[in-house]
TORMI-778182 format. One record per residue (C-alpha): x, y, z; residue in one letter; residue number from 1. Coordinates in steps of 0.02 Angstrom, whole numbers, plus 50000, padded with zeros to 5 digits. Example, Ala and Ser with C-alpha at 12.3 -4.5 7.8 and 13.67 -1.06 7.14 Angstrom:
! TORMI-778182
+-------+-------+-------+------+-----+
|    c1 |    c2 |    c3 | type | seq |
+-------+-------+-------+------+-----+
| 50615 | 49775 | 50390 |    A |   1 |
| 50684 | 49947 | 50357 |    S |   2 |
+-------+-------+-------+------+-----+
! end
This chain:
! TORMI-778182
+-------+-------+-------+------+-----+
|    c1 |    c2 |    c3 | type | seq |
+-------+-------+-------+------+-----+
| 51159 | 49919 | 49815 |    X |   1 |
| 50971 | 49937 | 49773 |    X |   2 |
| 50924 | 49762 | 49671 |    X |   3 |
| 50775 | 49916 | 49613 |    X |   4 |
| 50918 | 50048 | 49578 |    X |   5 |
| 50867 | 50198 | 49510 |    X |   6 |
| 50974 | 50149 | 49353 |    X |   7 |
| 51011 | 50010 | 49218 |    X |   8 |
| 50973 | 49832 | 49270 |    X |   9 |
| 50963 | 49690 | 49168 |    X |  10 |
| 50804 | 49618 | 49148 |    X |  11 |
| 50882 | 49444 | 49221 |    X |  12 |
| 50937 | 49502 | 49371 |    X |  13 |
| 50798 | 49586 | 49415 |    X |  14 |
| 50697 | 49581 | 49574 |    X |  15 |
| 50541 | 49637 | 49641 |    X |  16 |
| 50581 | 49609 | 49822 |    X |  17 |
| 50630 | 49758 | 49906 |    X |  18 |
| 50691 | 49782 | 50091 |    X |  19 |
| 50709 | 49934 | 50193 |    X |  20 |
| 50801 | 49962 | 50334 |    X |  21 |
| 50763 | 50118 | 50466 |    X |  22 |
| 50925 | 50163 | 50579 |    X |  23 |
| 50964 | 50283 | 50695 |    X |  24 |
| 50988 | 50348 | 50871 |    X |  25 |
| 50896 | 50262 | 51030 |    X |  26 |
| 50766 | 50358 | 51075 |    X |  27 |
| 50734 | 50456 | 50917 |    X |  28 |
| 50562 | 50348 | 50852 |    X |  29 |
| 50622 | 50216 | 50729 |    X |  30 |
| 50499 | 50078 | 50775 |    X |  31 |
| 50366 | 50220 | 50736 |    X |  32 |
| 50435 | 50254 | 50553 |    X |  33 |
| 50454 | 50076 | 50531 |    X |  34 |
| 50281 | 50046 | 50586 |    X |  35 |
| 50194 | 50182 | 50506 |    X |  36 |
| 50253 | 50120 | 50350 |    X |  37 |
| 50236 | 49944 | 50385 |    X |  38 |
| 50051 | 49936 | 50426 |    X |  39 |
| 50020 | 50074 | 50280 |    X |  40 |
| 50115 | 49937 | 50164 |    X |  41 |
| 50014 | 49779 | 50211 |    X |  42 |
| 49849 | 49879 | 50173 |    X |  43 |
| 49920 | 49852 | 49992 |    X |  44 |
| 50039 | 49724 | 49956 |    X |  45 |
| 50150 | 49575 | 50064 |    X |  46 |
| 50266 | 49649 | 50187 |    X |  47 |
| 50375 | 49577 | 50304 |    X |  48 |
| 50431 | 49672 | 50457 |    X |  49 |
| 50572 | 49633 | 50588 |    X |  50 |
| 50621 | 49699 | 50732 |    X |  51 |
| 50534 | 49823 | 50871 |    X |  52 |
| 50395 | 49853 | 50740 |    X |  53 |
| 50382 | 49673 | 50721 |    X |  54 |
| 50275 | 49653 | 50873 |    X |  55 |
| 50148 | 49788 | 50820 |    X |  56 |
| 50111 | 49766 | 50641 |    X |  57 |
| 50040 | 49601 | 50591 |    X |  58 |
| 50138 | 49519 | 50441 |    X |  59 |
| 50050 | 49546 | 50285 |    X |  60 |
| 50035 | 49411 | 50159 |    X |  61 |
| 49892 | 49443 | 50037 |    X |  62 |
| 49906 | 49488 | 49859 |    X |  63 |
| 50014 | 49644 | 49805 |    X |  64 |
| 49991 | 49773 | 49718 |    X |  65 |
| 50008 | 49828 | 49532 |    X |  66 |
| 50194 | 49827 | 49523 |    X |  67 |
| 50217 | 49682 | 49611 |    X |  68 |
| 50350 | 49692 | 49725 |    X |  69 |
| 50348 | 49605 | 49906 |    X |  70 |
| 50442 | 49730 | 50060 |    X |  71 |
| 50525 | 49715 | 50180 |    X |  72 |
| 50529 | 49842 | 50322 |    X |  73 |
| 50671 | 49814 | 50452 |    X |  74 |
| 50663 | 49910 | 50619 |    X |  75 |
| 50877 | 49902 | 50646 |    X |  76 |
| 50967 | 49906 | 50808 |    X |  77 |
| 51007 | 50090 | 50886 |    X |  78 |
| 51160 | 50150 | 50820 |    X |  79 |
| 51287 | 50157 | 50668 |    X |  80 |
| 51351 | 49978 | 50663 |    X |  81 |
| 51180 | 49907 | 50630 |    X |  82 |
| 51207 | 49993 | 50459 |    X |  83 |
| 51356 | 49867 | 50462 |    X |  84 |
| 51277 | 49723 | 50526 |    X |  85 |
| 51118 | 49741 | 50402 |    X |  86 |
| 51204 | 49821 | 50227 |    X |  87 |
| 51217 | 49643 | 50134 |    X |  88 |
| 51023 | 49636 | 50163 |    X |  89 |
| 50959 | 49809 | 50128 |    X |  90 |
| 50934 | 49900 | 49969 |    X |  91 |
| 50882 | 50059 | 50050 |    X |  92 |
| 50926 | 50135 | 50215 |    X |  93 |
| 50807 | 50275 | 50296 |    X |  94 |
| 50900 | 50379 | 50457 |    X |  95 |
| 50787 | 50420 | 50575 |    X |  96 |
| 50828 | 50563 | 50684 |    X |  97 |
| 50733 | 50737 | 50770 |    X |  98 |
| 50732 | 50904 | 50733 |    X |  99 |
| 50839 | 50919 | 50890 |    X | 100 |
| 50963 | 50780 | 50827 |    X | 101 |
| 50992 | 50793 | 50637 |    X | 102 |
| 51195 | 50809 | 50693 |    X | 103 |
| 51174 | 50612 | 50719 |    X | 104 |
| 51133 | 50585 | 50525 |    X | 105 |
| 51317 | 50602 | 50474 |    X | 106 |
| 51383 | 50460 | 50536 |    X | 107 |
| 51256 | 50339 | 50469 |    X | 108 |
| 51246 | 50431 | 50298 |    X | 109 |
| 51440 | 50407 | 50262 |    X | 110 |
| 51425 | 50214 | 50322 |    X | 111 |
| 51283 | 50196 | 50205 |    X | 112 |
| 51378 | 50251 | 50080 |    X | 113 |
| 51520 | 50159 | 50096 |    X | 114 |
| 51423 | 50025 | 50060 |    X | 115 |
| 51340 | 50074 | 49921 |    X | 116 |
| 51167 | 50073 | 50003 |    X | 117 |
| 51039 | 50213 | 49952 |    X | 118 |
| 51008 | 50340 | 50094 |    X | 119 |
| 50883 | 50460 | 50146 |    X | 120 |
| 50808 | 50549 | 50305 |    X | 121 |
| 50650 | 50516 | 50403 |    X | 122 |
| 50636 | 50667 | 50538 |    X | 123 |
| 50520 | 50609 | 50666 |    X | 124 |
| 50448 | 50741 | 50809 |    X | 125 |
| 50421 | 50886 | 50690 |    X | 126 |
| 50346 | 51038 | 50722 |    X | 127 |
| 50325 | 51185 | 50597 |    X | 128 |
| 50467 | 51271 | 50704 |    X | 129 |
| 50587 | 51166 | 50642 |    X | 130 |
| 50543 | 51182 | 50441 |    X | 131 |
| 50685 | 51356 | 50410 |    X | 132 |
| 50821 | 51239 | 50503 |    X | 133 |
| 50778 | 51078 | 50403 |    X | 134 |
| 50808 | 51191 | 50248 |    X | 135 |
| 50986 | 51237 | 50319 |    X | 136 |
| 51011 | 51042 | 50331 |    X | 137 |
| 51180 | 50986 | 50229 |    X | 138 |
| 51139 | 50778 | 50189 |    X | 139 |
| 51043 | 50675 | 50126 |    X | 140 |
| 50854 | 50714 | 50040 |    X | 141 |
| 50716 | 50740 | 50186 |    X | 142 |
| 50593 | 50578 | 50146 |    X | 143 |
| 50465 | 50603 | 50235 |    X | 144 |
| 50417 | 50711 | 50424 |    X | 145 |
| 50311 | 50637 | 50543 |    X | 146 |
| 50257 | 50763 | 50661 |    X | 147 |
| 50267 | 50765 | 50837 |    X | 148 |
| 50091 | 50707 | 50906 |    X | 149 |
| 50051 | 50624 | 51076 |    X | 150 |
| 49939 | 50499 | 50981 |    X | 151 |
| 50069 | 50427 | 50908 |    X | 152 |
| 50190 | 50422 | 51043 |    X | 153 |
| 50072 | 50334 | 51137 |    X | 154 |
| 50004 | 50222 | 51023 |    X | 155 |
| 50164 | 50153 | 50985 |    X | 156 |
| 50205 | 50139 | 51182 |    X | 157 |
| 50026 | 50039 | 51186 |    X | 158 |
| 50086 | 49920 | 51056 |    X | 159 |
| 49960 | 50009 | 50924 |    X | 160 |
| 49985 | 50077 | 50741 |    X | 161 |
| 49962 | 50235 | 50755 |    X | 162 |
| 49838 | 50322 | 50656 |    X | 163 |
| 49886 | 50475 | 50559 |    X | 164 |
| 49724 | 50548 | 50486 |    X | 165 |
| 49762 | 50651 | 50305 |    X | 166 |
| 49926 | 50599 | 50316 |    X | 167 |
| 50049 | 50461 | 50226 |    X | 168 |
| 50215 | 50384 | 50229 |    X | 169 |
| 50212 | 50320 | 50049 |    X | 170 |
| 50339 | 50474 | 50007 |    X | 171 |
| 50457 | 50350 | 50080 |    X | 172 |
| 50428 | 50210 | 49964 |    X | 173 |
| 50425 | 50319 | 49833 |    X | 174 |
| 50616 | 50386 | 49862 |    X | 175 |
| 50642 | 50198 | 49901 |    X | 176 |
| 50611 | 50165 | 49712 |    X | 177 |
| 50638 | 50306 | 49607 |    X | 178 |
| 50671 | 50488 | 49693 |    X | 179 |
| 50700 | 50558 | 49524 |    X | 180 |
| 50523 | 50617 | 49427 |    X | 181 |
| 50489 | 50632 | 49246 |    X | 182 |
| 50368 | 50683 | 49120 |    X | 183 |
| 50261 | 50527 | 49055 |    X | 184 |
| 50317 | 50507 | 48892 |    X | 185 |
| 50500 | 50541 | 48950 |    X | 186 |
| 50450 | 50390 | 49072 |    X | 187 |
| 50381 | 50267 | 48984 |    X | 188 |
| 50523 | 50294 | 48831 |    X | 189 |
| 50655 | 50259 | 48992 |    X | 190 |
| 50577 | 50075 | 49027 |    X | 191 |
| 50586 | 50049 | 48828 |    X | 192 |
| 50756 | 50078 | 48818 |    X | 193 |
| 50787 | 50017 | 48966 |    X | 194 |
| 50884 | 50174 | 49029 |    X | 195 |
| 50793 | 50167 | 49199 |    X | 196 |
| 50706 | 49999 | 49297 |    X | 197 |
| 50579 | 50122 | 49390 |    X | 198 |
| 50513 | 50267 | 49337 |    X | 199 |
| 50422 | 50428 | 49442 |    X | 200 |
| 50292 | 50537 | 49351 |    X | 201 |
| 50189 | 50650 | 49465 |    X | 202 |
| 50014 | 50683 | 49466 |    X | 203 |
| 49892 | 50805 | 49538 |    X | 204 |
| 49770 | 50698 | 49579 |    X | 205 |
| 49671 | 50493 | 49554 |    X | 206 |
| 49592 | 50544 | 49427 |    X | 207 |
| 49750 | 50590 | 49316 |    X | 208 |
| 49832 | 50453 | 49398 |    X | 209 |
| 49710 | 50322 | 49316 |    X | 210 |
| 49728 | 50335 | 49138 |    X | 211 |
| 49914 | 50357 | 49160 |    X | 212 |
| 49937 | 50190 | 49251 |    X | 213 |
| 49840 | 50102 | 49090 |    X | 214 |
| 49947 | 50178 | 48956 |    X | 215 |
| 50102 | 50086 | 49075 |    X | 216 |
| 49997 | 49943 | 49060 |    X | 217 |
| 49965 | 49966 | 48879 |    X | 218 |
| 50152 | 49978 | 48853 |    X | 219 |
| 50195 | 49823 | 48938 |    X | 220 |
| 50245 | 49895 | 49105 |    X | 221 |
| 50181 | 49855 | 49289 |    X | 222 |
| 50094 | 50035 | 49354 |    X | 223 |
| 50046 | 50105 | 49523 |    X | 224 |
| 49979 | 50233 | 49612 |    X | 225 |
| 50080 | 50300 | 49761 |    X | 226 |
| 49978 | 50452 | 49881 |    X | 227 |
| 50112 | 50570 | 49946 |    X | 228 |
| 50097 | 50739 | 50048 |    X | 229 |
| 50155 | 50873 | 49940 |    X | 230 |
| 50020 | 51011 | 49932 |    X | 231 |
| 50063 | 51050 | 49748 |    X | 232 |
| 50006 | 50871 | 49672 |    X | 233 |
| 49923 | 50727 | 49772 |    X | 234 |
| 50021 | 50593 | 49716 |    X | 235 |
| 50144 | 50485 | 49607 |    X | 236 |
| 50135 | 50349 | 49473 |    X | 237 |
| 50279 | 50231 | 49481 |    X | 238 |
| 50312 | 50120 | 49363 |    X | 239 |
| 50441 | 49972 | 49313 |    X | 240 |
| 50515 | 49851 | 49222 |    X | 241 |
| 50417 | 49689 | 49214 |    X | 242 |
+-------+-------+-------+------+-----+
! end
């Protein structure tokens, strides 16, 4: 289970740390998820990474940001018993499959699930083609597409971080910490009462994202500012619990 659920937890037993762990098929680019969001993480905050990615990104150790919370971003074994072998470690689990293999997500959702873990998809390789069948998709919530670019491929085959210009992967750490998005006041009343650890309001762009993180502040909450992809808004304030 999260130890940042979405829901009620106890100030006490509280934690900021916050691991992730990216499964999937062989073959179907879960070193590049895990590094695309591991180098985009230690731009901001500490972040440790294991695994494939581990050899790519450098370890991050320099002050975080606003809200405070360390990562970790695990690169897991191919296949569904590294779901297994990593579930007392994780609080969120991100499948990483294709366009061409989203029948392989099944298997790892219901094993996340049976342990409680928080799941969501990372579909690696796409191409606008694919968008109308991703819609017909019956699972769990689409996190984040990385499309299917020889730069990366072969950056990631060089032992480079790729470098994905426009683009970021923070939609993942967003539905890491709190998928569900409210209006401000509706947010900040949740951390008062204590009826949510995390909270999600959108924004449209830094500018409205500014004066929204100091009124968390003002309040008595930790506030940050997370870029995302949508083309409706630009990004996300999340804030927590202290």
């Amino acid at each position: 289970m999260s130890t940042i659920p979405t829901d009620t937890v106890p100030p006490e037993t509280a934690t900021p740390n916050h691991r992730i762990g990216f499964v999937g098929d062989s073959g179907v680019g879960k070193t590049t998820a895990s590094t695309l969001l591991a180098a985009r993480l230690g731009e901001r905050t500490s972040v440790t990474t294991t695994g494939e990615a581990a050899h790519i990104v450098d370890q991050s150790d320099h002050e975080d940001d606003a809200l405070g919370i360390e990562w970790a971003v695990e690169d897991c074994d191919s296949g569904v018993d590294a779901v297994d072998r990593r579930a007392g470690h994780l609080d969120t689990v991100f499948i990483v499959a294709t366009p061409d293999t989203l029948e392989s997500v099944e298997p790892y959702t219901e094993r996340a699930r049976e342990h409680d873990l928080d799941c969501f998809v990372v579909v690696n390789r796409f191409q606008e083609s694919a968008r109308e069948e991703l819609r017909a998709f019956d699972g769990p919530p689409f996190a984040e597409y990385i499309y299917d670019s020889e730069d990366v491929s072969t950056a990631i085959t060089d032992g480079r971080v790729p470098v994905l210009p426009d683009r970021t992967v923070e939609a993942i750490l967003i539905e890491a910490l709190q998928p569900k998005r409210q209006p401000s006041d509706q947010a900040i009343a949740a951390l008062k009462t204590g009826s949510k650890s995390v909270v999600n309001v959108e924004v449209s762009d830094q500018r409205e994202a500014d004066p929204l993180i100091s009124k968390f502040e003002t309040a008595g909450f930790p506030a940050a500012y997370f870029a995302c992809n949508c083309g409706c808004h630009d990004g996300h304030v999340l804030a927590r619990q202290p």
